[in-house]
GUFIKE-487343 format. One record per atom (N, C-alpha, C): y, x, z; residue in one letter. Coordinates in steps of 0.2 Angstrom, whole numbers, plus 2048, in hexadecimal, padded with zeros to 3 digits. Layout:
<nodes>
YXZA
...
</nodes>
This chain:
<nodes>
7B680A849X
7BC80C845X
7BE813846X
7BE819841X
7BE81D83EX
7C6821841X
7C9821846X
7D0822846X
7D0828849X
7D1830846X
7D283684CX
7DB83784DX
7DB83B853X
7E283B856X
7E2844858X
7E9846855X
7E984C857X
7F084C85DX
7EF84D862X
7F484B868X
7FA850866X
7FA857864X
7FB85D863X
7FF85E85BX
7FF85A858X
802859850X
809858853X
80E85A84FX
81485884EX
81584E84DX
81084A847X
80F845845X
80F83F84EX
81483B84FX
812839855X
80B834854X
808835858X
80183085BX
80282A859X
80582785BX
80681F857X
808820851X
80B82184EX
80B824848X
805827842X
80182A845X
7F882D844X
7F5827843X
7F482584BX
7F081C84AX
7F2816842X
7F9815843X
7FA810840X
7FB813838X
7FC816837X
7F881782FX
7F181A82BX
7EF81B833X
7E981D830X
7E3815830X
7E680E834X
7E4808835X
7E680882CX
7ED80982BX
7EF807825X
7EA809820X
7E980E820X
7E6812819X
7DD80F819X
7DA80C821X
7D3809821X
7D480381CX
7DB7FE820X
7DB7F781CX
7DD7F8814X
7E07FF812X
7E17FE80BX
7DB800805X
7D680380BX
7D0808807X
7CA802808X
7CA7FC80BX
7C77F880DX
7C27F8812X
7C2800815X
7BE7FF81CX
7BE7FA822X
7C77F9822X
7C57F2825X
7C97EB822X
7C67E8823X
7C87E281FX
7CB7DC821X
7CE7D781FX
7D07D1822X
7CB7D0825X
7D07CD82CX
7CC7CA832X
7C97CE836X
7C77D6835X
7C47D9839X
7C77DB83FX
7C67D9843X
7C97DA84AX
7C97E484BX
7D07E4850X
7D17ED852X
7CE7EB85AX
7CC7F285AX
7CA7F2864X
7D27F1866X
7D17F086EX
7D57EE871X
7DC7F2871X
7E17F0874X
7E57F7875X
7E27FC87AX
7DF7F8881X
7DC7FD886X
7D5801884X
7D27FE87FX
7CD80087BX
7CD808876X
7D2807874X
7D580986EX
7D9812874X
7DC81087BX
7DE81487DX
7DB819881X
7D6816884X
7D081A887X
7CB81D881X
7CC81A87AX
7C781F876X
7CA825876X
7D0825874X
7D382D873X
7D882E879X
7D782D87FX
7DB830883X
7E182F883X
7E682A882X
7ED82A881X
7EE824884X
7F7821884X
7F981D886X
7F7816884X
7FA80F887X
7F780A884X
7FC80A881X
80480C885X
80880A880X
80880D87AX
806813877X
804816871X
80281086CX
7FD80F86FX
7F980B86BX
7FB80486AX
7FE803870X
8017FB86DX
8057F8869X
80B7FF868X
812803863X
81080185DX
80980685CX
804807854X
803800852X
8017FD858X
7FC7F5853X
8067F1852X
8097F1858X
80D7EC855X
8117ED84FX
8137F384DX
8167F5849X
8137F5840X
80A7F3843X
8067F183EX
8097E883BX
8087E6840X
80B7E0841X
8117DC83CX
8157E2840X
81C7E083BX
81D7E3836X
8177E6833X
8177E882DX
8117E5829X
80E7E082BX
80B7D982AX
8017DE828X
8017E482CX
7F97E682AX
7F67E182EX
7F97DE835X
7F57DB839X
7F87D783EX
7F27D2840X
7F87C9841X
7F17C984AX
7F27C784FX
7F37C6855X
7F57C0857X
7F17BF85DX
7F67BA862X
7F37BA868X
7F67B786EX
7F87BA874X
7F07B9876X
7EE7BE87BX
7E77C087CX
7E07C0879X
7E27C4873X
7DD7C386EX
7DE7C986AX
7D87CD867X
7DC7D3866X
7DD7D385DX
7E27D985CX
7E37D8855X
7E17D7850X
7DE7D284AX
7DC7D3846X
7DF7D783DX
7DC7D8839X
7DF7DB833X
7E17D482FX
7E87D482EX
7EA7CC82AX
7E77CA823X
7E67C7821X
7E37C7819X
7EA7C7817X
7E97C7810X
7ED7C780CX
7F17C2809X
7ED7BD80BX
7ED7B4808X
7F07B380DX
7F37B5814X
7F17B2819X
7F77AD819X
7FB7AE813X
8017A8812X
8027A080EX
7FB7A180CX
7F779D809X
7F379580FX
7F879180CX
7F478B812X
7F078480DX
7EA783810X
7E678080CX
7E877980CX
7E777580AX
7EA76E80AX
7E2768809X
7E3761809X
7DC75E809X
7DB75D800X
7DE75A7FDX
7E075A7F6X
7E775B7F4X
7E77597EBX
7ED75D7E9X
7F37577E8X
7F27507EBX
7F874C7ECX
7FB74C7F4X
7F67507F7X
7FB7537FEX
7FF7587FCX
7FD75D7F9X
7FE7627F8X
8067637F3X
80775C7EFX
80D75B7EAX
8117567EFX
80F7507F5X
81374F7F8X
8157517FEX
8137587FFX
81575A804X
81D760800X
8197637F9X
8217667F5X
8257627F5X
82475F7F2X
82B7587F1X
82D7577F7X
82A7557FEX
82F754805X
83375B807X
82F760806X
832766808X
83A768803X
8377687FCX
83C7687F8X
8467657F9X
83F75D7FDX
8467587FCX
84A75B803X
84675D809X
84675F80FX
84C76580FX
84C769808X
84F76F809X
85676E803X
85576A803X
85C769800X
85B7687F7X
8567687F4X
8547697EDX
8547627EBX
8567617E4X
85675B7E0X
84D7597DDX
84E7557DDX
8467547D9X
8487567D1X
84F7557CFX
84E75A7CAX
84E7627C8X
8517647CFX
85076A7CFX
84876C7CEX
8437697D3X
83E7697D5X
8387687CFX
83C7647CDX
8377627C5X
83676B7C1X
83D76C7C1X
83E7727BAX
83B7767BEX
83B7787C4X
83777D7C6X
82F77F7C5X
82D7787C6X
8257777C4X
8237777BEX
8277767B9X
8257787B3X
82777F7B1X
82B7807B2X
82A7887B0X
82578F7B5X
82478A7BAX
81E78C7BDX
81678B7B8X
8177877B6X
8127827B3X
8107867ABX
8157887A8X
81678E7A3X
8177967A4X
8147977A9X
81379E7ACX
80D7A07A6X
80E7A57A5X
8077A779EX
8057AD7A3X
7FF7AB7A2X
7FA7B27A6X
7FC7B87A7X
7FE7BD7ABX
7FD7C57A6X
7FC7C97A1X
7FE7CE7A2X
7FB7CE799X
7FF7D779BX
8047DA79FX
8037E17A3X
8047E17A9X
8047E97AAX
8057E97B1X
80C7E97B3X
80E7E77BCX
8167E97BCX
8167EA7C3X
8167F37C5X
8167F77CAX
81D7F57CEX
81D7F57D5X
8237F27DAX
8237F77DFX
8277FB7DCX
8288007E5X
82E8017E5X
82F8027EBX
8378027EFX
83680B7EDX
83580E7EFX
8348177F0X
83281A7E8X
83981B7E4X
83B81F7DFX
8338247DEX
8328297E2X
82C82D7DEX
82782B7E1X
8258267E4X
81F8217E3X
81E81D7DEX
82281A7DCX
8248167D7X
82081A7D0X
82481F7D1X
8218257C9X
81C8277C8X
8178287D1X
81182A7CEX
80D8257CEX
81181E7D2X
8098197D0X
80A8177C8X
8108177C3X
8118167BDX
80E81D7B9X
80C8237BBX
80B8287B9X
8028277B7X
8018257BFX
7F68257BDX
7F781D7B9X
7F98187BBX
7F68127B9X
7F98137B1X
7FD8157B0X
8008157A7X
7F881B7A4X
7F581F7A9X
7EF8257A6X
7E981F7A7X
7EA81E7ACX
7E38197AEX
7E28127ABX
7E68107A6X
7E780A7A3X
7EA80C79CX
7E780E796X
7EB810793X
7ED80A78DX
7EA80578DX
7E9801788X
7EE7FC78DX
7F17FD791X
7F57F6795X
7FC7F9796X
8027F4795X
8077F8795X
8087F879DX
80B7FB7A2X
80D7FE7A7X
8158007A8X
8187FC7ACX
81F7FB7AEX
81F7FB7B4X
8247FD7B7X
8267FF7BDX
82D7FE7C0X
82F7FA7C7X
8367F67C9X
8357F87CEX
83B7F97D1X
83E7FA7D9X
8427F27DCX
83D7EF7E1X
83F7E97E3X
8467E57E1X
84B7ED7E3X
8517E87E1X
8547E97DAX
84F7EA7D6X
8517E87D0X
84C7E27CFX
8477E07D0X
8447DB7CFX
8487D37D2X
84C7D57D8X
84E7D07DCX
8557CD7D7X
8567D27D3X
85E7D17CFX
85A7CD7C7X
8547CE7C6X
8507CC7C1X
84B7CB7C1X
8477C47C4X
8417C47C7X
83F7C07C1X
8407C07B7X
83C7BF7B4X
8397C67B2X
83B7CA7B5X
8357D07B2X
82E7CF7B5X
82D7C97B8X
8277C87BAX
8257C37B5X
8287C27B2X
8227BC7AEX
81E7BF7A9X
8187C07AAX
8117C27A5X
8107C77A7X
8117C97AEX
8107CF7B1X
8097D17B6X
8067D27B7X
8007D67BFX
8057D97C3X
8097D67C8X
80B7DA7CDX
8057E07CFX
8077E67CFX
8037E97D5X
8087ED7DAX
8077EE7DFX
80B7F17E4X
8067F47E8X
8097F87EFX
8057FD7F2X
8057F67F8X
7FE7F77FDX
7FD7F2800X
8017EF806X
8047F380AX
80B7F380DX
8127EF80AX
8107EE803X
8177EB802X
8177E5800X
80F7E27FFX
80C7DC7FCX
8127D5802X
8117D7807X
8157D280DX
81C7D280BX
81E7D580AX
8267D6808X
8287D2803X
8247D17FCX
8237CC7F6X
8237C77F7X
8207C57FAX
81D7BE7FCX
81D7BA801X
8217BE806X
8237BB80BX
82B7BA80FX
82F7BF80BX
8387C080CX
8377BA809X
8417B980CX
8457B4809X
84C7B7805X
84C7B6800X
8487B47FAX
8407B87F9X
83D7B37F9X
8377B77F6X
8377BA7F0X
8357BF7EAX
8347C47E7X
82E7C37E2X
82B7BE7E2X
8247BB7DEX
8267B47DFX
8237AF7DCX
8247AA7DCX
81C7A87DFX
81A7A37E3X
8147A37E6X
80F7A17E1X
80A7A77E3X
8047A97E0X
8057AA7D9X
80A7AF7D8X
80A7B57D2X
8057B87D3X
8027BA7CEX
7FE7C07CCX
8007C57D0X
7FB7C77D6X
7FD7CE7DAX
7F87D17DDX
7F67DA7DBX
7F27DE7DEX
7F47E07E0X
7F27E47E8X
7F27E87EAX
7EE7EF7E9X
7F27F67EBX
7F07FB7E7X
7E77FC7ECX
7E37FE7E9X
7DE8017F2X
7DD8097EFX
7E080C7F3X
7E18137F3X
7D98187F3X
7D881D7EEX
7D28237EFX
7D08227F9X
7CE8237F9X
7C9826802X
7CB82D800X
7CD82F806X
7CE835806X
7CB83980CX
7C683680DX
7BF83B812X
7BD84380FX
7BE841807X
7BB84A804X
7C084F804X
7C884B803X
7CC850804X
7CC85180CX
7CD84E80FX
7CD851816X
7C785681AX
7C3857817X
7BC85A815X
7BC861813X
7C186280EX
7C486680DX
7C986C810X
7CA868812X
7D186A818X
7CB86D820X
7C886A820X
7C286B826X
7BF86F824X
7BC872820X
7B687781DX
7BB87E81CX
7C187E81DX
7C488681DX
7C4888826X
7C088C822X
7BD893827X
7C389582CX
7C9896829X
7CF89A82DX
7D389682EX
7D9898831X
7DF893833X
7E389482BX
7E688F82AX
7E888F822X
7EF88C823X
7F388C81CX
7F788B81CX
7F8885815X
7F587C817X
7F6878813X
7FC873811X
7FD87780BX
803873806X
80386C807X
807867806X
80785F809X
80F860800X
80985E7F7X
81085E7F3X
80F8577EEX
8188547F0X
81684C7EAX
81D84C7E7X
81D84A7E5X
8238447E2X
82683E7E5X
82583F7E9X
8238387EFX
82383A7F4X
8278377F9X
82B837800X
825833803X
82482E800X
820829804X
81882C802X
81882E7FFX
80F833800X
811839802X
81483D806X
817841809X
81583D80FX
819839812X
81A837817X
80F83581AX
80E830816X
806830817X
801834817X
802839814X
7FE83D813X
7FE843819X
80684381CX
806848822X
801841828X
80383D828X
7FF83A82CX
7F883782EX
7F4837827X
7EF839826X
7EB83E826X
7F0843825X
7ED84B824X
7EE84F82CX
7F184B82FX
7F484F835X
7EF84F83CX
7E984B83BX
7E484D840X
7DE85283DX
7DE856839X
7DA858834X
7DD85F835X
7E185F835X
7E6867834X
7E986A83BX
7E9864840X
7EA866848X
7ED86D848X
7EE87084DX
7EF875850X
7EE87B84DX
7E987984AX
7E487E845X
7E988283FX
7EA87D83CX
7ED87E836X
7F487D834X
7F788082FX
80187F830X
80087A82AX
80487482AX
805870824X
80E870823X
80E87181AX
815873819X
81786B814X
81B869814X
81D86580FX
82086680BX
820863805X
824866801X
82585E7FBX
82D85C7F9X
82C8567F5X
8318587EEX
82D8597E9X
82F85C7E2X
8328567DFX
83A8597DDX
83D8577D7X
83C8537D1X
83E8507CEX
83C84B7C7X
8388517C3X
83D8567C2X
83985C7BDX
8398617C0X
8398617C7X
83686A7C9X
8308697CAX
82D8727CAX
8278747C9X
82A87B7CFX
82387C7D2X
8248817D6X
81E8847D6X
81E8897DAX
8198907DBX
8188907E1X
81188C7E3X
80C88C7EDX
8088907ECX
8078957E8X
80389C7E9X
80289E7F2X
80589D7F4X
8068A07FAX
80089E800X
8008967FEX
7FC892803X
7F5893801X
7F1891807X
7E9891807X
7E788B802X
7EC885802X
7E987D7FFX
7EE87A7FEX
7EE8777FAX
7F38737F8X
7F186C7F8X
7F38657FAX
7F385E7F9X
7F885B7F7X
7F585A7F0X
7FC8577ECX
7FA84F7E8X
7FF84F7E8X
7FD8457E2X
7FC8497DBX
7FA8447D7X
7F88447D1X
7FE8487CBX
8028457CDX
8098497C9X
80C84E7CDX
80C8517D1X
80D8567D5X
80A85C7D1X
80085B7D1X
7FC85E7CDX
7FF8637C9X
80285F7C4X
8038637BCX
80A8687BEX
80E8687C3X
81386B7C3X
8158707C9X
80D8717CBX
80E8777D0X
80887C7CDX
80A8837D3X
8048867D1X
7FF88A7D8X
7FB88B7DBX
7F788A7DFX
7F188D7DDX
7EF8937E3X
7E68937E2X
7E388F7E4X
7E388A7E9X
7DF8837EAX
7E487C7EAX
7E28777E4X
7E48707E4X
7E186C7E3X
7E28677EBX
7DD8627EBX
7E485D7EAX
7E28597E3X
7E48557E0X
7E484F7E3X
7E88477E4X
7E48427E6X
7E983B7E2X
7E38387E2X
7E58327DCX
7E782F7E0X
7EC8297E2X
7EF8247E4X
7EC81F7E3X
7EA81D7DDX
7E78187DAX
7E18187D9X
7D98177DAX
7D48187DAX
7D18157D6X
7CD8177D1X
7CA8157CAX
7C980E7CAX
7C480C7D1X
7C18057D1X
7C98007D0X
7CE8037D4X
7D27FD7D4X
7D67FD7CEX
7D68037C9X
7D88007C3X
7D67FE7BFX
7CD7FE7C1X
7CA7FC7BCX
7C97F17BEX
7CD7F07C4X
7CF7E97C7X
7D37E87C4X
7D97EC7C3X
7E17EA7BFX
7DC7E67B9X
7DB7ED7B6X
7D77EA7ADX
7D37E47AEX
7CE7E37B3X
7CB7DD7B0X
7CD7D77B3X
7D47D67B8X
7D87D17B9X
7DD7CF7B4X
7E07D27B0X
7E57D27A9X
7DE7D07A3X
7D77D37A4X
7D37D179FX
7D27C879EX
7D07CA7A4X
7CE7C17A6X
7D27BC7A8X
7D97BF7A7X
7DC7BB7A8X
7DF7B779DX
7DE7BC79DX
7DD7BB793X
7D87B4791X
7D37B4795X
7CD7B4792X
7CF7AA793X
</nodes>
């Protein structure tokens, strides 16, 4: 596993680890069920504490990247992992019907429920869920480019939880961190087993490549529309640029544009791109071609 650590970054160390675990589990280098090295494993690679590292995994944990039990080390959760198989589908109905009666519900209640589940119509758009305002805008910015034949809409949770038919005939997609949240709060947020993709983010080894191949000590721009690619991107970017290098951040307005003439490099999101200006912009798409080329043939097939 692929994790470097700059001791020396502003970025705290546990902080470094646990989203650069995040960004493997989202880019698919590690996958459900893959086990992480130990904590004491994990601490002796890079010289640092246990407790560092124990901080990082469990805080994976309660942000559902990764599920553990007592002397065993952590693995990466699947997705499904809330998903319980049954032997057939008359266990399966009289175990609803106990639970239902069990939780205070009418069997009339219970009935209408099932049929209007049972009337759920396939997809037919997308419908983008983030809590973080200019995330929100640029993941509805590439996928409305990358999808141009598919309508594309975009909700902040607590407008969804005040109106949660905006989901019907929808593709939830969301960023992979917040898939847990949906589908596992109370109230849940999806009805169980809605249509839901999670996003799987560009790899970002060539930008950081980029950042490595400058000769001199530089001065690289960190510019979004987004707090929350701000925030990941300094922690991503933050063993690469070490000591070596100054990293500035900078998070642009609904409609401002600015002038980073100044810097060596700039790393910016996709809609950042068009409203700055800079000798070098390394652009990077959130969204990766393959994954929307997944949106489209999930809404296809689900037509078919």
């Amino acid at each position: 596993m692929d994790i470097r650590i700059d001791k020396e970054s502003e970025v705290l160390v546990r902080q470094q680890i646990s989203e650069q675990i995040v960004f493997l589990i989202a880019t698919g280098t590690l996958k459900a069920n893959d086990a992480l090295p130990s904590v004491r494993q994990m601490a002796r690679r890079h010289d640092i504490h246990e407790n560092t590292v124990s901080k990082a995994y469990q805080d994976l944990v309660q942000r559902h990247w990764l599920k553990g039990h007592r002397g065993k080390r952590m693995v990466v959760r699947p997705f499904d992992d809330l998903n319980h198989a049954v032997e057939d589908l008359d266990d399966l109905i009289d175990n609803t019907i106990r639970t239902a009666i069990d939780r205070g519900f009418t069997l009339q209640q219970l009935r209408q429920r099932v049929r209007e589940r049972l009337l759920m119509t396939p997809p037919d758009h997308v419908l983008i869920i983030e809590d973080e305002p200019g995330m929100r805008r640029l993941l509805h910015q590439e996928l409305s480019k990358m999808l141009p034949l598919l309508t594309v809409e975009a909700i902040s949770p607590d407008t969804l939880a005040a109106n949660q038919g905006a989901v019907i005939g929808a593709l939830v997609v969301t960023l992979p961190g917040r898939v847990w949240n949906f589908v596992s709060g109370r109230p849940s947020l999806l009805p169980r087993g809605h249509p839901l993709v999670a996003v799987e983010p560009c790899g970002v080894d060539a930008y950081l490549d980029r950042i490595r191949k400058l000769k001199q000590a530089s001065v690289i721009g960190v510019v979004s529309i987004s707090q929350e690619f701000l925030r990941l991107a300094r922690a991503l970017l933050a063993p690469v640029i070490g000591s070596r290098h100054v990293m500035e951040e900078h998070l642009l307005s609904e409609k401002e544009t600015k002038d980073f003439s100044g810097m060596d490099l700039v790393f910016c999101d996709a809609a950042a791109q068009q409203r700055i200006r800079a000798r070098k912009v390394v652009p990077y798409h959130v969204v990766s071609k393959t994954m929307a080329q997944k949106i489209s043939d999930r809404i296809a097939s689900a037509k078919d």
